[in-house]
N, C-alpha and C positions, 0 to 999 in steps of 0.2 A: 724388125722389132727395135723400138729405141733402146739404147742403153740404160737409162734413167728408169725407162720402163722396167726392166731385168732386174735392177737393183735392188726397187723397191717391193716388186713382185714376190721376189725368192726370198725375202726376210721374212721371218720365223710366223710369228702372227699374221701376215698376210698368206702364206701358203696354206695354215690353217684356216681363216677365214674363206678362203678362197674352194679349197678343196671341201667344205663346210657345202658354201654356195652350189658347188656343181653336183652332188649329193644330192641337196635341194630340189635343184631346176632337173635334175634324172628323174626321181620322184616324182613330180609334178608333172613331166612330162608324158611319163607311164601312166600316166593314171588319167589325168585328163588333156591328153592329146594323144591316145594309144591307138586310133584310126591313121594316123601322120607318118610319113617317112621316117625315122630318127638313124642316127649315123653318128660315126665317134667324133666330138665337138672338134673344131679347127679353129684352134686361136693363136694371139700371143701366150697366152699364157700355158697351152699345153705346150708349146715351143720353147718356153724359157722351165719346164718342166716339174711345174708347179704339183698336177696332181697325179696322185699315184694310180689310180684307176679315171679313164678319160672316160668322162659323160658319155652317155648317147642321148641325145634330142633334137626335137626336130629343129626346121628352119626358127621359126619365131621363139624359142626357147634359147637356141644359139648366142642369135641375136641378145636377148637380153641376159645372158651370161659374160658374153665380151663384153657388155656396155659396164656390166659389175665390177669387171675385172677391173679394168680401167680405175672407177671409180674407188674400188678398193685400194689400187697402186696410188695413185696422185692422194689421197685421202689427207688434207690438208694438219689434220687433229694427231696429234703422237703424244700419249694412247689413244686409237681411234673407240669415242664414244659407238653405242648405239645408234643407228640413224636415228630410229624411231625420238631421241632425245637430242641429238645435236641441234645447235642454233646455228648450222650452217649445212643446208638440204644443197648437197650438190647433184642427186640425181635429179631429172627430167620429172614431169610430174606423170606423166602417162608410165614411164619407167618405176617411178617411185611406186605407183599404185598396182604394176604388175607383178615387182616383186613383194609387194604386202601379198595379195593372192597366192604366188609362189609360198612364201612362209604359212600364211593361215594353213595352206592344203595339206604342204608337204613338214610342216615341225613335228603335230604329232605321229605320223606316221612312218617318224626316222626314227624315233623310241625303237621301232620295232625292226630297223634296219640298220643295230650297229650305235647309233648315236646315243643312245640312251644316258651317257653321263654327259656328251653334250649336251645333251635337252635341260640336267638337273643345273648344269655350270650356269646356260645362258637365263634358265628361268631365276637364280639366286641373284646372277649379277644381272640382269634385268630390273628386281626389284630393288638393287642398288643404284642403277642407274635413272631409276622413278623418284627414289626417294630423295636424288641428289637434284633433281632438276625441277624437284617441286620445290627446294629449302634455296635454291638459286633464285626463283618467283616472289617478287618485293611483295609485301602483306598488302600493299595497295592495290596492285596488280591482284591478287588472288582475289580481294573482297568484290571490285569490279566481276568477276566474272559468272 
C-alpha cells in the first residue's frame, strides 16, 4: 500500500465516507447478488484499517469498492463535493453508473440498517449541494437548457 494512499485514507471524513461506502456495496450485495460467493473484502483500505466491520461481497462488488476507495483517497476537492455535483467526474463511467445503482438500491434500505441519521445528514446536505450548483449555473447557461 502506498504511503500517500494511508494518509489520506485514515483522515477523519474519508474513514467515514468510506466505511459509508462498504455498508453500501454490503447492502447491495445482499440483496441483489445474494445467489454469489461473498467473502470479507480484501483491500488497501481494510489494510490501512479504515473500517470497523469489513464488508462481505462478492467478486464484482469488491471490485467496485477498491476502485471507490481509491477515488475517495486521491479525491482532488477538500471539502470533497458530492459526485453527483462535482465539475470534476473522476470515476470511470461504467463505474460511475454502478455505483449510482449501488446508492439508488442500497440508500433507503440503510435507514433501516443503522444509517438513518446518515440518510437525514446526506439528504439535507444534498439539497445544499443542488442548490449551490444550480446558483454556480450563469443565467444564460440555464435559459439555453
Amino acid at each position: 500500500m502506498e504511503e500517500r494512499f494511508a494518509q489520506r485514507i485514515t483522515r477523519e471524513e474519508a474513514v467515514s465516507d468510506t466505511r459509508l461506502l462498504g455498508d453500501f456495496c454490503a447492502i447491495y450485495c445482499r440483496g441483489r447478488h445474494a445467489g454469489r460467493d461473498r467473502r470479507a473484502l480484501a483491500s488497501d483500505g481494510v489494510a490501512a484499517g479504515v473500517y470497523s466491520r469489513v464488508p462481505k461481497v462478492c467478486d464484482e462488488c469488491a471490485e467496485l469498492l477498491r476502485y471507490a476507495e481509491k477515488r475517495r483517497a486521491y479525491c482532488p476537492k477538500d471539502p470533497k463535493p458530492f459526485c453527483s455535483y462535482c465539475d470534476t467526474h473522476c470515476y470511470r463511467a461504467d463505474m460511475r453508473e454502478s455505483m449510482r445503482e449501488v446508492m439508488r438500491y442500497a440508500g433507503p434500505r440503510s435507514m433501516f440498517r443503522g444509517h438513518a441519521i446518515d440518510g437525514l445528514r446526506h439528504l439535507i446536505e444534498g439539497r445544499r449541494a443542488a442548490a449551490k450548483a444550480k446558483a454556480a449555473v450563469p443565467d444564460s447557461e440555464e435559459r439555453s437548457r
